[in-house]
C-alpha positions as CSV (number, residue, x, y, z in Angstrom):
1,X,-36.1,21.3,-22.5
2,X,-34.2,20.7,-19.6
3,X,-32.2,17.7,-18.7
4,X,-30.2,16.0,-16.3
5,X,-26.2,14.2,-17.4
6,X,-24.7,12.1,-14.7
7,X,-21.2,10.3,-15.4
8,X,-19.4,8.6,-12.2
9,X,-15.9,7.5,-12.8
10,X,-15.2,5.3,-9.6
11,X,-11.6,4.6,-9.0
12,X,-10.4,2.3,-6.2
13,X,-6.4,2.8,-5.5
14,X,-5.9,0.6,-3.0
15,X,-3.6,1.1,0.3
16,X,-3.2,-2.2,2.2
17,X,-0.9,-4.1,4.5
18,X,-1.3,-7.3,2.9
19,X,-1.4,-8.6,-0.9
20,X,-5.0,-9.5,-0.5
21,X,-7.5,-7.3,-1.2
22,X,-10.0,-6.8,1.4
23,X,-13.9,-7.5,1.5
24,X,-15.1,-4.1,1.1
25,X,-17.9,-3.0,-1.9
26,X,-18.7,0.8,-3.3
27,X,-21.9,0.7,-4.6
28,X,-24.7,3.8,-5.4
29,X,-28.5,4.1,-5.1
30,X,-31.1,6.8,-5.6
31,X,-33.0,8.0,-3.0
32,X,-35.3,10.8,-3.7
33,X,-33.1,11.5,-6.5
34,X,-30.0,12.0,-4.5
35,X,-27.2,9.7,-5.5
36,X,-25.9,7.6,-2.5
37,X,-22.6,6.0,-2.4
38,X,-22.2,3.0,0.0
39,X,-20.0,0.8,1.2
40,X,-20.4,-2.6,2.6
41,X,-17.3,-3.9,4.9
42,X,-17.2,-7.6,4.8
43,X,-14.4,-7.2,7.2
44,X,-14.4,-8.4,10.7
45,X,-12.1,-5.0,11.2
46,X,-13.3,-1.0,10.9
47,X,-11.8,0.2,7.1
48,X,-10.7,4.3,6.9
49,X,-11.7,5.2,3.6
50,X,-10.8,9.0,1.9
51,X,-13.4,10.8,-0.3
52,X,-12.9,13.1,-3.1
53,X,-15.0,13.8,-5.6
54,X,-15.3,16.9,-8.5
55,X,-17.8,17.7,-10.9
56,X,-20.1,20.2,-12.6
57,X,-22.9,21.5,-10.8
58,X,-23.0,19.3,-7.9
59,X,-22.7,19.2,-4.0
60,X,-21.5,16.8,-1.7
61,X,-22.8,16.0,1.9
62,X,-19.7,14.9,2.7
63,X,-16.9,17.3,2.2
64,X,-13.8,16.7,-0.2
65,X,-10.6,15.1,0.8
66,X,-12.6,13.8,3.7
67,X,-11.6,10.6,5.5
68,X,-14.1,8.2,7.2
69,X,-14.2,4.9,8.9
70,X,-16.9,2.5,8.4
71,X,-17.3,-0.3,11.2
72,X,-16.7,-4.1,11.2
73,X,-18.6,-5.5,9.1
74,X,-21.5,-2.7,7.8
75,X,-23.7,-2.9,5.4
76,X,-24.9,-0.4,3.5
77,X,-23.0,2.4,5.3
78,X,-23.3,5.2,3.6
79,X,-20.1,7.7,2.4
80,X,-22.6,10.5,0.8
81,X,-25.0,12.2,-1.2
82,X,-24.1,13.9,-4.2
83,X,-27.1,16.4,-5.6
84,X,-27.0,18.9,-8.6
85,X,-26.7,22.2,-6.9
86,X,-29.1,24.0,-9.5
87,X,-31.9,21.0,-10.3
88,X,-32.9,22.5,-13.5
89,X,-29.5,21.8,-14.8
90,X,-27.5,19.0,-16.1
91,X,-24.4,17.9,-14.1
92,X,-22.2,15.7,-13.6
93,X,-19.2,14.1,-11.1
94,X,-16.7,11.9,-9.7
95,X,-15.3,10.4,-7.1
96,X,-12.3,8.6,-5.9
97,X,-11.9,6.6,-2.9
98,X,-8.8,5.5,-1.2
99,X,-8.6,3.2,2.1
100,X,-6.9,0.7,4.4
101,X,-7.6,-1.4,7.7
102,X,-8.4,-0.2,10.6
103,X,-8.9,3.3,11.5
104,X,-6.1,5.6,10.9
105,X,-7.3,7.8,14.1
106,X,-6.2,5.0,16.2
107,X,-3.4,4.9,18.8
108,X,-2.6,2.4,21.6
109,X,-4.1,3.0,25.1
110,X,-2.6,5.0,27.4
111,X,-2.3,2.2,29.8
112,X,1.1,1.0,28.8
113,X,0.1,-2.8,27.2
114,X,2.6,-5.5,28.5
115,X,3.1,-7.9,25.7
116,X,4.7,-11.6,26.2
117,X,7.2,-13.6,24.6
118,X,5.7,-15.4,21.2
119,X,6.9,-18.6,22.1
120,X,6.5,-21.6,24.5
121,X,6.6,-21.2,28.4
122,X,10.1,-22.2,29.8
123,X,11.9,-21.8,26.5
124,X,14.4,-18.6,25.4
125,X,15.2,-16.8,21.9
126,X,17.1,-14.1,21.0
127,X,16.5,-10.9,18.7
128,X,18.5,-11.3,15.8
129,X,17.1,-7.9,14.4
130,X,15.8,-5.6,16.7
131,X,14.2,-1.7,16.1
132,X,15.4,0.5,13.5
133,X,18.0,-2.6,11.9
134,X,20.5,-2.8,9.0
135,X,18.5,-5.3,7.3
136,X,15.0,-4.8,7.0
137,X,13.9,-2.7,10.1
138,X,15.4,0.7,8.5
139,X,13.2,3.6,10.3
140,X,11.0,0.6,12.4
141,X,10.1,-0.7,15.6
142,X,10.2,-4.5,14.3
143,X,11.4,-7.3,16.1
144,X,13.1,-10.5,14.5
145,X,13.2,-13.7,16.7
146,X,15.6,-16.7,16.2
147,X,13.1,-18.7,15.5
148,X,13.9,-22.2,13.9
149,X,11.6,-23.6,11.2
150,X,8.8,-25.2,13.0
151,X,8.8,-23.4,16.2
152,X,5.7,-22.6,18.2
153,X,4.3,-19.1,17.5
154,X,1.7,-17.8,20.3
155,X,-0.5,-14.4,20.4
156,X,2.0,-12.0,22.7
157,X,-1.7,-9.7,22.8
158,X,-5.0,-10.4,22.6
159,X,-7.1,-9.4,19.7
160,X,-9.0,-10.8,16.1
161,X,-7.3,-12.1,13.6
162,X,-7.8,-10.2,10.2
163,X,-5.4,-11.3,7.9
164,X,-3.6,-15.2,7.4
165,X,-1.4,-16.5,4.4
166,X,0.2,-19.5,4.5
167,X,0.6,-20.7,0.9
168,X,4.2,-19.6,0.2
169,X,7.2,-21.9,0.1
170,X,9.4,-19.2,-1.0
171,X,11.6,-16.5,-0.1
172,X,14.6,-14.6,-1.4
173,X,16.8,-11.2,0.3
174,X,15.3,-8.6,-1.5
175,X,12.2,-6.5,-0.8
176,X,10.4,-8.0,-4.2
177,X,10.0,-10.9,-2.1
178,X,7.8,-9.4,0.4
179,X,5.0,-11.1,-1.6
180,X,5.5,-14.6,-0.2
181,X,5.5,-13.5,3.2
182,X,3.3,-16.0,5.2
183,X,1.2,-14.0,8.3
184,X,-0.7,-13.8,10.9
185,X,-1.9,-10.2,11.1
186,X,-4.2,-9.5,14.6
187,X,-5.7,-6.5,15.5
188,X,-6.1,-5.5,19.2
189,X,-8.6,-3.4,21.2
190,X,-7.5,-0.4,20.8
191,X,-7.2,-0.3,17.0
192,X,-3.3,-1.2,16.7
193,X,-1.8,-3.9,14.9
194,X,0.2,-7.1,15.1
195,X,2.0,-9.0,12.5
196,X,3.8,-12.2,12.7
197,X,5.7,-12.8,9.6
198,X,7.7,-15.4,7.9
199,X,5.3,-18.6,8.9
200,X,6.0,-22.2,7.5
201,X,3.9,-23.3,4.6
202,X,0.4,-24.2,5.8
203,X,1.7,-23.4,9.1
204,X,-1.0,-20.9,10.8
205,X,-3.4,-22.5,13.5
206,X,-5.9,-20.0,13.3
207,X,-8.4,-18.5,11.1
208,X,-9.2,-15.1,9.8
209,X,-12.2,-13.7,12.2
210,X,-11.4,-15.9,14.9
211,X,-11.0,-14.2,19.0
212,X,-7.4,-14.9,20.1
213,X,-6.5,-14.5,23.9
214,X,-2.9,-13.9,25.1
215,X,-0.7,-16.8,24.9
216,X,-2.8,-18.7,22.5
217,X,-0.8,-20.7,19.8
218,X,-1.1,-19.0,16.2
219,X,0.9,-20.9,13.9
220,X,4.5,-21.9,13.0
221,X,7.9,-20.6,11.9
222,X,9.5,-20.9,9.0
223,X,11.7,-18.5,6.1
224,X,9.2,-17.5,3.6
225,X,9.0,-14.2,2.1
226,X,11.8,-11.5,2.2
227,X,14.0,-13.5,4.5
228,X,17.6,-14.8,5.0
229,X,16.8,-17.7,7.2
230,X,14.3,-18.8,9.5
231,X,13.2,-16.4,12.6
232,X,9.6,-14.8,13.7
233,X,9.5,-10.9,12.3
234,X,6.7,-9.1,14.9
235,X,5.5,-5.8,15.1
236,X,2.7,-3.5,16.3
237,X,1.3,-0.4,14.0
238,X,-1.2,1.5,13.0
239,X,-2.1,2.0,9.2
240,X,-2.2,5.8,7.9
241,X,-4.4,6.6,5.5
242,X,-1.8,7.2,2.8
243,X,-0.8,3.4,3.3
244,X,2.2,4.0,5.4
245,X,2.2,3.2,8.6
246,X,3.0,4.1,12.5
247,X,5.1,1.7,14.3
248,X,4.9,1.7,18.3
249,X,7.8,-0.2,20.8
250,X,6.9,-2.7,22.9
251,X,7.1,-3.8,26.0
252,X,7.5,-7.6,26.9
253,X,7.0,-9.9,30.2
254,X,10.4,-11.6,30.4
255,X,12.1,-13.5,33.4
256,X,15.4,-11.7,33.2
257,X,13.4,-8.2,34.6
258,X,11.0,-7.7,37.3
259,X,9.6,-5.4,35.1
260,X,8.3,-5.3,31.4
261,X,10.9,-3.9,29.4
262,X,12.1,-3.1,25.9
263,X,13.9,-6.0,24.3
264,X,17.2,-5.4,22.6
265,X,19.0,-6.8,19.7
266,X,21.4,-9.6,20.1
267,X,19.9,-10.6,24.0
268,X,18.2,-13.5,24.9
269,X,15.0,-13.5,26.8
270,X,12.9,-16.4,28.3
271,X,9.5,-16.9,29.0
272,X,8.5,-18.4,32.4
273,X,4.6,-18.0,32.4
C-alpha cells in the first residue's frame, strides 16, 4: 500500500535591529493537498524573509535560498507550496526561514533627501562622534550629538515609527550594553532607516505605528545603553538580509551653509527653521 510521510522542522533564526522580536507568524495549511506556508506581518513595516527548504521527494514553488518581502501588515501571505514530486510516494521536508525589517532591496531615492538638525529651532550642538569614529562608529556613517540628558529630540525625516524602548536606566562602555539602548527607530518612504539612540528612561513621545512629519518632537536624551555620557546617536540604513546592515551619509539643513551639507566631527551646527 502506498502512503504519504511528512515531517517539517521549522526553524526561526532571527536577524533584527532591535532586541524585540517582531510581530511576524509562520504558519501552514492544506490546500488541495499542497502544503502552504504563510506568514502574517503584524508589522506596520514590509519584513524580507529568506527560504530554504530540503527534503525527499518534494518540490517547491518557490525556489531555495530565495528571499522575499511580505508587505505591512499581511495576512496570510503566502511564502510557498511544497508538493511530493512523485504522489504515489511518501516524502518528506523542511524548511528554514530567516528575516529582518524592511526590504533588503531598498535604497534611498535618487533625489538627494535634506535632513534637519534633531533638535530645537534656534539652538546649536556639536558632533562629538562623527562617521567612521574611534569609539563606536568603526566602519559607520553614525552621528553622535552633544546632547545633554533631557534635551529635545525631533524627527530630522519624515516616516513611521517601527520600533520604541524606553525602559532602560542603564548603560556601561562596552558593546554588551547595547541591550539597554533606549530608541526611536523610524522608517522613511523609501525603505531606509532612522535610529535615535540613547533616550532617557520613559523618555519617547511617540508611539510605535504612529505617522511622524519632519521636525516633529520624538522623545528625550539621555545615556542609556552602550554609552559614556549623555548625547543623541542617529543614523540612516538599510537592513541586509544577513542582519548586517548598509549605512548611508547624510545631509543636513544647517545655518552656517547655504547649502545642505555633511556634518563633521568636533563642529557645531545650529538650527534656524
Amino acid at each position: 500500500m502506498n502512503y504519504k510521510v511528512l515531517y517539517i522542522l521549522f526553524l526561526l533564526p532571527l536577524f533584527i535591529f532591535s532586541q524585540e522580536s517582531p510581530d511576524i507568524k509562520f504558519d501552514k495549511y492544506l490546500d488541495n493537498k499542497s502544503n502552504v506556508i504563510f506568514v502574517d506581518n503584524n508589522e506596520s513595516c514590509p519584513i524580507s524573509v529568506e527560504y530554504e527548504y530540503s527534503g525527499e521527494n518534494v518540490k517547491s514553488s518557490l525556489p531555495n535560498k530565495s528571499v522575499i518581502v511580505v508587505p505591512a501588515n499581511a495576512k496570510k501571505f503566502v511564502i510557498s507550496k511544497i508538493d511530493p514530486e512523485n504522489k504515489s510516494k511518501g516524502f518528506k521536508f523542511s524548511y528554514n526561514v530567516f528575516y529582518v525589517f524592511g526590504d533588503v532591496n531598498a535604497k534611498p531615492s535618487d533625489s538627494e533627501e535634506v535632513y534637519w538638525l534633531p533638535y530645537s529651532t534656534n539652538s546649536s550642538q556639536s558632533i562629538y562622534q562623527g562617521y567612521n569614529g574611534s569609539f563606536s562608529h568603526q566602519n559607520t556613517y553614525s552621528l553622535d550629538f552633544s546632547h545633554k540628558s533631557g534635551t529635545e529630540i525631533f524627527a530630522a525625516r519624515s516616516g513611521k515609527v517601527i520600533i520604541t524602548k524606553s525602559d532602560s536606566n542603564q548603560s556601561c562602555l562596552t558593546k554588551d550594553c547595547a541591550k539597554f539602548n533606549n530608541k526611536v527607530i523610524i522608517l522613511h518612504d523609501d525603505g531606509t532607516f532612522a535610529e535615535y539612540v540613547h533616550l532617557k528612561k520613559d523618555g519617547i513621545a511617540v508611539h510605535k505605528g504612529d505617522d511622524v512629519k519632519q521636525g516633529q518632537l520624538i522623545g528625550y536624551s539621555g545615556n542609556t545603553g552602550w554609552s559614556k555620557g549623555p548625547h543623541l546617536h542617529f543614523s540612516v540604513f538599510t537592513n541586509k538580509i544577513d542582519g548586517e546592515r548598509i549605512y548611508y551619509k547624510t545631509k543636513f539643513r544647517v545655518k552656517e551653509s547655504s547649502a545642505p551639507i555633511y556634518l563633521q566631527e568636533k563642529k557645531t551646527y545650529t538650527r534656524n527653521y
